[in-house]
N, CA, C and O of each residue as an XYZ file, in Angstrom:
712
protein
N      94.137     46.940    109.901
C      93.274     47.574    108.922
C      93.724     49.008    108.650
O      93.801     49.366    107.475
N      94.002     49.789    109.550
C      94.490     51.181    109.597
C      95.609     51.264    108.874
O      95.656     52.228    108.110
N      96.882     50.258    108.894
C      97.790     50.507    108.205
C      98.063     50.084    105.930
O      98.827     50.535    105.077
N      97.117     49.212    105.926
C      96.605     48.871    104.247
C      96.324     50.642    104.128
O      96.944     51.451    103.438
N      95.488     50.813    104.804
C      94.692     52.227    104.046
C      95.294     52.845    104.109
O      95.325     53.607    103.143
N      96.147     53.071    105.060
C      97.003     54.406    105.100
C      98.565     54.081    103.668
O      98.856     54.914    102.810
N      99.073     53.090    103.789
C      99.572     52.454    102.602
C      99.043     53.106    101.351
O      99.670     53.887    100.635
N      97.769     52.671    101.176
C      97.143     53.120    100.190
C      97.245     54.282     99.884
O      97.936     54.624     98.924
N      96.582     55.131    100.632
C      96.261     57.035    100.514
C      98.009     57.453    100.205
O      98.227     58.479     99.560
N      99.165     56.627    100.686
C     100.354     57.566    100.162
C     100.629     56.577     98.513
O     101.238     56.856     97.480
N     100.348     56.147     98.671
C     100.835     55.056     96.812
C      99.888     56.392     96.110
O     100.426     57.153     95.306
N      98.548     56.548     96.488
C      97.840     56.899     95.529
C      98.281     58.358     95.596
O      98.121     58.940     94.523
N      98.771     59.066     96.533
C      99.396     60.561     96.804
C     100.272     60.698     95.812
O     100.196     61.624     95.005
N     101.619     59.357     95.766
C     102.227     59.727     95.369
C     102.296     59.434     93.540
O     103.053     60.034     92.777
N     101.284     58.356     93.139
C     100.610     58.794     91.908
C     100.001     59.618     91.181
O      99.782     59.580     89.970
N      99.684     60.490     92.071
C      98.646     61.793     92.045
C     100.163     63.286     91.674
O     100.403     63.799     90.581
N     100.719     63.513     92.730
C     101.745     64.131     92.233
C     102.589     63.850     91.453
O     103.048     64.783     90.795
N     103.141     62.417     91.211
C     104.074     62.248     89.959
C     104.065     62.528     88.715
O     104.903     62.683     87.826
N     102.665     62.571     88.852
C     102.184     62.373     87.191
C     101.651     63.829     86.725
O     100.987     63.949     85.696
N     102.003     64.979     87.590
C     102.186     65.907     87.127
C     103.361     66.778     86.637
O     104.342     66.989     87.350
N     103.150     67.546     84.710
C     104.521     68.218     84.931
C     104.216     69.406     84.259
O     103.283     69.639     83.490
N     105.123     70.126     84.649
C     105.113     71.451     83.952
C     104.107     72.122     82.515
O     103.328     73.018     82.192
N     105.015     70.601     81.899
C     104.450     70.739     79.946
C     102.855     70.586     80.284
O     102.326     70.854     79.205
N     102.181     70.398     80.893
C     100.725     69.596     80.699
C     100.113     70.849     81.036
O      98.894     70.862     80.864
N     100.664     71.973     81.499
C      99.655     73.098     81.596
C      99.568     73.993     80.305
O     100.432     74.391     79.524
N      98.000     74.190     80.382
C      97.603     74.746     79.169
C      98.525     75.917     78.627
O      98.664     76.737     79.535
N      99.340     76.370     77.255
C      99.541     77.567     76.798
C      99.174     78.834     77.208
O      98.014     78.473     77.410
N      99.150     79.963     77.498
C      98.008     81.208     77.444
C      98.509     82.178     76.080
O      99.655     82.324     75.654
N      97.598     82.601     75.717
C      97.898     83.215     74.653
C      98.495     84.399     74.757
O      98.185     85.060     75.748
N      99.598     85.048     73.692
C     100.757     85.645     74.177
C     100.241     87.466     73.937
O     101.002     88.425     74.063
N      98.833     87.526     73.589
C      98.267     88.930     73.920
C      97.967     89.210     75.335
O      97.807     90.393     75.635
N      97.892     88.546     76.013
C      97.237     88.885     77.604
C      98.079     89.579     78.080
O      99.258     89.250     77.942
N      97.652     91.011     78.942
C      98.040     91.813     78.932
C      97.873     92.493     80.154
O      96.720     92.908     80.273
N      98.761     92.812     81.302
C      98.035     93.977     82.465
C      96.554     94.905     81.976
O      96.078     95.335     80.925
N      96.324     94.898     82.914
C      95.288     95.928     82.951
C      95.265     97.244     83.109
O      96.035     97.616     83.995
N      94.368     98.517     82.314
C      94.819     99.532     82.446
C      94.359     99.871     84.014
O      93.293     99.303     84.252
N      94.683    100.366     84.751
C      94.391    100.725     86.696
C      95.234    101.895     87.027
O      96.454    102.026     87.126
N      94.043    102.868     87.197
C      94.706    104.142     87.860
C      95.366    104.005     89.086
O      94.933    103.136     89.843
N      96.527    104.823     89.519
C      97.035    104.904     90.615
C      97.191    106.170     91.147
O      98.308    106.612     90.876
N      96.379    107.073     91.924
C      96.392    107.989     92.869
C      97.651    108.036     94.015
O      97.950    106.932     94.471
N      98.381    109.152     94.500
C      98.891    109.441     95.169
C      98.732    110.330     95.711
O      99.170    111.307     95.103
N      98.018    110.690     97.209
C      98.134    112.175     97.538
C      99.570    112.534     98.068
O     100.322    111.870     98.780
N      99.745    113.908     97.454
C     101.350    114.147     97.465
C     101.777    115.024     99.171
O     102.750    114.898     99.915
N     100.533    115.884     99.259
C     100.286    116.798    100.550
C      98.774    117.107    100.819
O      97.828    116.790    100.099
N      98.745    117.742    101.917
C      97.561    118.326    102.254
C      96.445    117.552    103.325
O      96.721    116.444    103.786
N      95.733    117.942    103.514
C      94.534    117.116    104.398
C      94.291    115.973    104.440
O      94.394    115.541    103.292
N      93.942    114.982    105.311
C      93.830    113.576    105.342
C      92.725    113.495    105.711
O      92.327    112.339    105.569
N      91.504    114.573    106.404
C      90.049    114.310    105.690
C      89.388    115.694    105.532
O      90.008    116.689    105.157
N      88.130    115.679    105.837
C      87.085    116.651    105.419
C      87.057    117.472    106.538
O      86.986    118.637    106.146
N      87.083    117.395    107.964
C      87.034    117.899    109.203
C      86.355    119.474    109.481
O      85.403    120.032    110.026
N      87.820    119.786    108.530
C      87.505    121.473    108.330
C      87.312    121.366    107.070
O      88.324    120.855    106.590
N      86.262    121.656    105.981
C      86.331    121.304    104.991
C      86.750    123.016    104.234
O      87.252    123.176    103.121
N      86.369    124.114    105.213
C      86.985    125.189    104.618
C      88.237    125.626    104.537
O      88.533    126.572    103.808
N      89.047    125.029    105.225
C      90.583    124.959    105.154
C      91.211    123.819    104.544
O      92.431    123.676    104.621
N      90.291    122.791    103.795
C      90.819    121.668    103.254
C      91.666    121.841    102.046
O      91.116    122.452    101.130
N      93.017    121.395    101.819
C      93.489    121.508    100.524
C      94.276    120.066    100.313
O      95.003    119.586    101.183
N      94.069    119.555     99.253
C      95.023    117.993     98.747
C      95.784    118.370     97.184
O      95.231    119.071     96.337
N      96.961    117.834     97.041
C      97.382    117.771     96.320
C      97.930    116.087     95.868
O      98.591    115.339     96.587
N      97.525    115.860     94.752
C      97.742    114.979     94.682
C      98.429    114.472     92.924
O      98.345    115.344     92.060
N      99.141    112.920     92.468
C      99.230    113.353     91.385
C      98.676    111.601     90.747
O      98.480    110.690     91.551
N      98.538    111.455     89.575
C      98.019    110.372     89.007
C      98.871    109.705     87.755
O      98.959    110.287     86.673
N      99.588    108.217     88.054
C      99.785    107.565     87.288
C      98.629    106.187     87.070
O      97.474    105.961     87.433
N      99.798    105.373     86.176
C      99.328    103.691     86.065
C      99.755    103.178     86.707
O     100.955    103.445     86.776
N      99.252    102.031     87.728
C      99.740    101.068     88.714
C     100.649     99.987     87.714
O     101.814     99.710     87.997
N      99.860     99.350     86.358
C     100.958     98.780     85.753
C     101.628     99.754     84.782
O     100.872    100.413     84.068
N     102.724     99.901     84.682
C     103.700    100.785     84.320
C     103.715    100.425     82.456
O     103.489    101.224     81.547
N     103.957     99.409     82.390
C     104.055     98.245     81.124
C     102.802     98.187     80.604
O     102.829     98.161     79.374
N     101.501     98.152     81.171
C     100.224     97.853     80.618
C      99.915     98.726     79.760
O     100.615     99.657     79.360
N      98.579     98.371     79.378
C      97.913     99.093     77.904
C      97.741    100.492     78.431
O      97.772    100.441     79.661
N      97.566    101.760     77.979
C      97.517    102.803     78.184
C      96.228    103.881     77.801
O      96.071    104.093     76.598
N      95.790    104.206     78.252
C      94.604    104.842     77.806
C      94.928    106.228     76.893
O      95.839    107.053     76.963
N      93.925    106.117     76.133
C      94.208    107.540     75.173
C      93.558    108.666     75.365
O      93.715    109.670     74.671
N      92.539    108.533     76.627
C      92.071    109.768     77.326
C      91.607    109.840     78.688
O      90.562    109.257     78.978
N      92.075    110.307     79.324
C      92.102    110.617     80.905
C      91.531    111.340     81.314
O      92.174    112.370     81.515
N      89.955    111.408     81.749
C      89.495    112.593     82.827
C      89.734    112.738     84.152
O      90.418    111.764     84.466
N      89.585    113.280     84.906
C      89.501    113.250     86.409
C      88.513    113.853     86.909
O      88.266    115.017     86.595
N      87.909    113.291     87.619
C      86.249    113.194     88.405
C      86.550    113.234     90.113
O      87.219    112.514     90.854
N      85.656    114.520     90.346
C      85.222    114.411     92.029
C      83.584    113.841     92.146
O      82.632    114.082     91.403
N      83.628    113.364     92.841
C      81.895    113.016     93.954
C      81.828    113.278     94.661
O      82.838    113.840     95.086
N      80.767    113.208     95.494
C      80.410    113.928     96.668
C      79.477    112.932     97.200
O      78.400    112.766     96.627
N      79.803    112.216     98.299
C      78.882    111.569     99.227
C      78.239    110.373     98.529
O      77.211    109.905     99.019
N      78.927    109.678     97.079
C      78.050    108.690     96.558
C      77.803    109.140     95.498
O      78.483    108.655     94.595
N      76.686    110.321     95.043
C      76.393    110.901     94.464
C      76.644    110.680     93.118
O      76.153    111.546     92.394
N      77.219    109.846     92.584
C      77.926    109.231     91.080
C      77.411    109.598     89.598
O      77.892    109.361     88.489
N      75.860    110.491     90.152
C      75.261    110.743     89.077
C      75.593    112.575     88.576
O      75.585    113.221     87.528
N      75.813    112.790     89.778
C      76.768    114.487     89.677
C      77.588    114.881     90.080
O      77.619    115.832     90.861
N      78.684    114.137     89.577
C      80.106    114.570     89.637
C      80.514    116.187     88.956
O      79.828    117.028     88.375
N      81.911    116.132     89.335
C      82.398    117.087     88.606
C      83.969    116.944     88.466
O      84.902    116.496     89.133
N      83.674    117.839     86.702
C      84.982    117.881     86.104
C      86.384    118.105     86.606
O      86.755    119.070     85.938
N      87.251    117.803     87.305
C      88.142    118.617     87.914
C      89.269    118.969     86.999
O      89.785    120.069     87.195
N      89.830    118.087     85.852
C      90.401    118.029     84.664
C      90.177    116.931     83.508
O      89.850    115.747     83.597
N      90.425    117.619     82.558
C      89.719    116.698     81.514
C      91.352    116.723     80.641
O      92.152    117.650     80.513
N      91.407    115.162     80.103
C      92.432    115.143     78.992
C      93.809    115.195     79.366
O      94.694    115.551     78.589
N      93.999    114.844     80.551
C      95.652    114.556     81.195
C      96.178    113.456     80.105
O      95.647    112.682     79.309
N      97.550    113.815     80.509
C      98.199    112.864     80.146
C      99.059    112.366     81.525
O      99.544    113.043     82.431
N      99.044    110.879     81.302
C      99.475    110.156     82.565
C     101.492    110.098     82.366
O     102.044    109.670     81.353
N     102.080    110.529     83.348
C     101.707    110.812     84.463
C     101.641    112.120     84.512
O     102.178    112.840     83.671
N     100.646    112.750     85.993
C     100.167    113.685     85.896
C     100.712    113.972     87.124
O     100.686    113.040     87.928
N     101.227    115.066     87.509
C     101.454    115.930     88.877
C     101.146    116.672     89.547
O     100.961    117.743     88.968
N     100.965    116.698     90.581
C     100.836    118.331     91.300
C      99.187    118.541     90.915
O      98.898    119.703     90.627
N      97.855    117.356     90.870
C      96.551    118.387     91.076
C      96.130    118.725     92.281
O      95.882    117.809     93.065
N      95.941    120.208     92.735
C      95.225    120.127     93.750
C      93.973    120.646     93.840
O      93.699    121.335     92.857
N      93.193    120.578     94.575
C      91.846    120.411     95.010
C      91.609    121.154     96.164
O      92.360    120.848     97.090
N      90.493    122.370     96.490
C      90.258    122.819     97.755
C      88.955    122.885     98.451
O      87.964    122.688     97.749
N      88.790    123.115     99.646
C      87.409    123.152    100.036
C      86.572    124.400     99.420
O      85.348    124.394     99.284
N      87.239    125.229     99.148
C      86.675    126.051     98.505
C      86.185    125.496     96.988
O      85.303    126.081     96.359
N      86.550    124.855     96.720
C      86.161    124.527     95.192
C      85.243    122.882     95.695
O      84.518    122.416     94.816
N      85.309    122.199     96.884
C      84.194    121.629     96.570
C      83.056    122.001     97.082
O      82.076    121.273     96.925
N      82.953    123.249     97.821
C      81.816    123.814     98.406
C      81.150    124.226     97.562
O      79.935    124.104     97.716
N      81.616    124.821     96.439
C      81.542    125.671     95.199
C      80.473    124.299     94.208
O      79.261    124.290     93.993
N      81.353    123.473     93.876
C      81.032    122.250     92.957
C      79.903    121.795     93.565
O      78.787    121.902     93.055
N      80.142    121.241     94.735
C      78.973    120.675     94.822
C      77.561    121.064     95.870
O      76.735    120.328     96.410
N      77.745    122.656     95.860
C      76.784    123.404     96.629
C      76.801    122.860     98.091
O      75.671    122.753     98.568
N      77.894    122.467     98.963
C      77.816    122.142    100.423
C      78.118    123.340    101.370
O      79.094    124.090    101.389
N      77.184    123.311    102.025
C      77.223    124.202    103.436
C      78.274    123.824    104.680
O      77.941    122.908    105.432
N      79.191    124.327    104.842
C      79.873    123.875    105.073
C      79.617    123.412    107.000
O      80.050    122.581    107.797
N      78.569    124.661    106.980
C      78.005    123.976    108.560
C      77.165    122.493    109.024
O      76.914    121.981    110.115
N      76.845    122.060    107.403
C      75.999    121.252    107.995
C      76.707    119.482    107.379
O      76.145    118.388    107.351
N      77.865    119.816    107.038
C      78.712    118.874    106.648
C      78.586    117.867    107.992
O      78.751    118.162    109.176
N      78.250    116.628    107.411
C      78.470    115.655    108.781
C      79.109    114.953    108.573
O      79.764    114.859    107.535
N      79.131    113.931    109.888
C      80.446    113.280    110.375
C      79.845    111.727    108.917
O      78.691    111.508    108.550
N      81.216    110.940    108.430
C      81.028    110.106    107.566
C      80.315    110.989    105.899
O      80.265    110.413    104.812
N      80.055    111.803    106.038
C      80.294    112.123    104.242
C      81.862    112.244    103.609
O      82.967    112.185    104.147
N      81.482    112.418    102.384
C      82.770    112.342    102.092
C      82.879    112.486    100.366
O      81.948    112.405     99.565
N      84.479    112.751    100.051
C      84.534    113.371     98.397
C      85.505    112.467     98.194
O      86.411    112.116     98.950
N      85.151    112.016     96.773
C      85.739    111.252     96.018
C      86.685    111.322     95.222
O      86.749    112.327     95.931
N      87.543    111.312     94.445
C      88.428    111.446     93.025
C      88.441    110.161     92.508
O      88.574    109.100     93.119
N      88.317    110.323     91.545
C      88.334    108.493     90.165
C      88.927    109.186     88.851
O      89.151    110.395     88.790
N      89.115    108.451     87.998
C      89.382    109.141     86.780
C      88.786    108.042     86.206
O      88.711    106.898     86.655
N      88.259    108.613     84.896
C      87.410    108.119     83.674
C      88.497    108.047     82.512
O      89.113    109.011     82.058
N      88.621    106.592     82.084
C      89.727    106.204     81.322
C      89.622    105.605     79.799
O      89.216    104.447     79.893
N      89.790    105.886     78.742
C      89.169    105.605     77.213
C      90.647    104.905     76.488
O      91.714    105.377     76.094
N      90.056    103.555     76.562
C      91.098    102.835     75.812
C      91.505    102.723     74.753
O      90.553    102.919     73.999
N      92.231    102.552     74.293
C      92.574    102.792     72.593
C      91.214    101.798     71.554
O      91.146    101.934     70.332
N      90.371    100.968     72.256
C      88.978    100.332     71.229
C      88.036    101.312     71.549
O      86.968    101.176     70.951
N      88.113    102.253     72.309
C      86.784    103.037     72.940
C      85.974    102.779     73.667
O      84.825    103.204     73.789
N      86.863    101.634     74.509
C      86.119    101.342     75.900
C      86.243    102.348     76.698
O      87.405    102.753     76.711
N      85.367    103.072     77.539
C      85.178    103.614     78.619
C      85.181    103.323     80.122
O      84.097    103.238     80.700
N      86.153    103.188     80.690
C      85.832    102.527     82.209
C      86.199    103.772     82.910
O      87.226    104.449     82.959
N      84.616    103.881     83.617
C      83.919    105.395     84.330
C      84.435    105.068     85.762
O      84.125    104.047     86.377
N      85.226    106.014     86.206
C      85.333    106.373     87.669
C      84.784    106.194     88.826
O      85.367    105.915     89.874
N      83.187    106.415     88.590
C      82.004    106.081     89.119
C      80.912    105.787     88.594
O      79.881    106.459     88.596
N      81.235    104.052     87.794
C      79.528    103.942     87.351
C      78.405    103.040     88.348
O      78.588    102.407     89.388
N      77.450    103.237     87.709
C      76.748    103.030     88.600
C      74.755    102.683     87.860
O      74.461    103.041     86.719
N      74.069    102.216     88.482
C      72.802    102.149     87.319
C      71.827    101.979     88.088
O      72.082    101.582     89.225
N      70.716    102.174     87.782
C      69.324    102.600     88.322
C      68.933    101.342     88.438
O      68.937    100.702     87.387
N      68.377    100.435     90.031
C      67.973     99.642     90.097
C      66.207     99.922     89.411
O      65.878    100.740     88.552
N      65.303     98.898     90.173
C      64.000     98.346     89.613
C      62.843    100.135     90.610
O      61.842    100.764     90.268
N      63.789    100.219     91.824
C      62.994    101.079     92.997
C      63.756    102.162     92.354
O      63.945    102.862     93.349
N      64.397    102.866     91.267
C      64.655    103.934     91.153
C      66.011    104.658     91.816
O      66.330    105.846     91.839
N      66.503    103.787     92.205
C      67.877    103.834     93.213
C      69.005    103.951     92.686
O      69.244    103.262     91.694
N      70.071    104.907     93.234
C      70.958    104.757     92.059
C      72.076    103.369     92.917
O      71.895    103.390     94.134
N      72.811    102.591     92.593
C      73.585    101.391     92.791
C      74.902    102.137     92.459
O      74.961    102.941     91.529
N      75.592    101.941     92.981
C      77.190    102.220     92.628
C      78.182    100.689     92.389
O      78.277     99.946     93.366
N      78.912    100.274     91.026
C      79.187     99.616     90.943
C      80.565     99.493     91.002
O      81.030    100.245     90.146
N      81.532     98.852     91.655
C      83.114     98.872     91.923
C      83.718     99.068     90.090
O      82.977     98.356     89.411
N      84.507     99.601     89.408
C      84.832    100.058     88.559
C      86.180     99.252     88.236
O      86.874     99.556     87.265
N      86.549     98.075     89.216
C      87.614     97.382     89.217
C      87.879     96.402     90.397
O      87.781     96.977     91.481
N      88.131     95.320     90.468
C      87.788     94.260     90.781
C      88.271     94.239     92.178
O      89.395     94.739     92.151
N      87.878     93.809     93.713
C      88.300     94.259     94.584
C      89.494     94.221     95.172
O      89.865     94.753     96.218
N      90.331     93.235     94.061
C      91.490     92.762     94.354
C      92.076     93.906     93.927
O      93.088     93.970     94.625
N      92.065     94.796     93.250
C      92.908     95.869     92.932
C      92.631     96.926     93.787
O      93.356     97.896     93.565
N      92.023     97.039     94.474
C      92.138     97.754     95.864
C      92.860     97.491     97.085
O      93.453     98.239     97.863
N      92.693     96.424     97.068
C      94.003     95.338     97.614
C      95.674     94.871     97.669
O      96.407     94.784     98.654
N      95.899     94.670     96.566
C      97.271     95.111     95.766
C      98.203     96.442     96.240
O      97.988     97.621     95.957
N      99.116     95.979     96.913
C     100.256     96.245     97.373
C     100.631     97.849     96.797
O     101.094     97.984     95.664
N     100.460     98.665     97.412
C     100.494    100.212     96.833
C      99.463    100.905     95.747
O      99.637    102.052     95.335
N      98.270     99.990     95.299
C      97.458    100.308     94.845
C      96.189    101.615     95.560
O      95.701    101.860     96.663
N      96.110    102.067     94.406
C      95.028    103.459     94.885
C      94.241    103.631     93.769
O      94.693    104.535     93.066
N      93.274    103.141     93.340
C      92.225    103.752     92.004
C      91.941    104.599     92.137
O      91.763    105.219     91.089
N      91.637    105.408     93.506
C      90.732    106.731     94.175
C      91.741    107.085     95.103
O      92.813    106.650     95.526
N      90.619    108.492     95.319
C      91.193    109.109     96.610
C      89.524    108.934     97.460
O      88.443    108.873     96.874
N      89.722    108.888     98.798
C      88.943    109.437    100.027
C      89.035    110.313    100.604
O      90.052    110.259    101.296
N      88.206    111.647    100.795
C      88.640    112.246    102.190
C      87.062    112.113    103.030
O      86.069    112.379    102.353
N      86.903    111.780    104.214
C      85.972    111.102    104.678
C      85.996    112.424    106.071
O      87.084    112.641    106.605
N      84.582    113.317    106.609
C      84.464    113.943    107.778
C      84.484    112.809    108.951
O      83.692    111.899    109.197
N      85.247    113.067    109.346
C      85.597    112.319    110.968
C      85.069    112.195    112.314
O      84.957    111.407    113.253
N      84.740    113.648    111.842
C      83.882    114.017    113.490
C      83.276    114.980    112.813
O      82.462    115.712    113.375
């Protein structure tokens, strides 16, 4: 009995793969296109918040796809701890690629009114850039929307697989440690 069935399951295996070929997969249409996806590099400087008064990063910003669609306006955005609803400007209107920005603790103490004594361990500052596509789509750095309790929600700005992806960086982190 064991050997009919097993007979069987490879006849029908190998009906199952034969009868597939190449041609039978659907077309895709020949606009599809990479996606526009920032790519961050920090170039020097601090690897977190620790000392946040001696903190300095330099960093610079291209496109992860090189070939893809290109945006026609580039901001660059810091956060602070989540905070997505009061960011700040750090440059507005780059053109990609961009080099050499840096960033200091002095300027986010400044931005975002932090004491620098009472900085704790796990806060942390952000960089995203806010990107305007040639239809006038907007894809925000940090959006985010007011649940039902008044809460603000932070929503991933790009799919988690692109955080994932092999030299990919949408953001920067610098995260207090201790």
């Amino acid at each position: 009995m064991k050997n009919p069935v097993t007979l069987i399951l490879m006849l029908l295996a190998v009906c199952v793969l034969g009868s597939c070929r190449k041609n039978d997969n659907p077309k895709l249409p020949e606009n599809i296109r990479e996606g526009v996806l920032p790519k961050f590099t920090q170039t020097a400087g601090s690897a977190n918040l620790n000392n946040i008064t001696t903190f300095t990063a330099t960093f610079d910003l291209d496109y992860y796809f090189p070939n893809a669609l290109k945006a026609t306006k580039v901001d660059i955005y810091a956060a602070y701890d989540g905070d997505y609803q009061h960011t700040h400007l750090i440059q507005a209107n780059v053109t990609l690629p961009v080099k050499n920005i840096t960033i200091t603790g002095a300027q986010l103490i400044e931005w975002f009114g932090i004491d620098p004594a009472q900085l704790v361990k796990d806060e942390y500052i952000e960089v995203g850039a806010d990107m305007t596509l040639p239809d006038g789509t907007l894809i925000k750095a940090f959006p985010f929307y007011i649940d039902a309790n008044g809460d603000m929600q932070a929503i991933t700005p790009y799919s988690s697989n692109a955080y994932a992806m092999p030299g990919s960086n949408p953001s920067l982190v610098w995260i207090k440690r201790i």
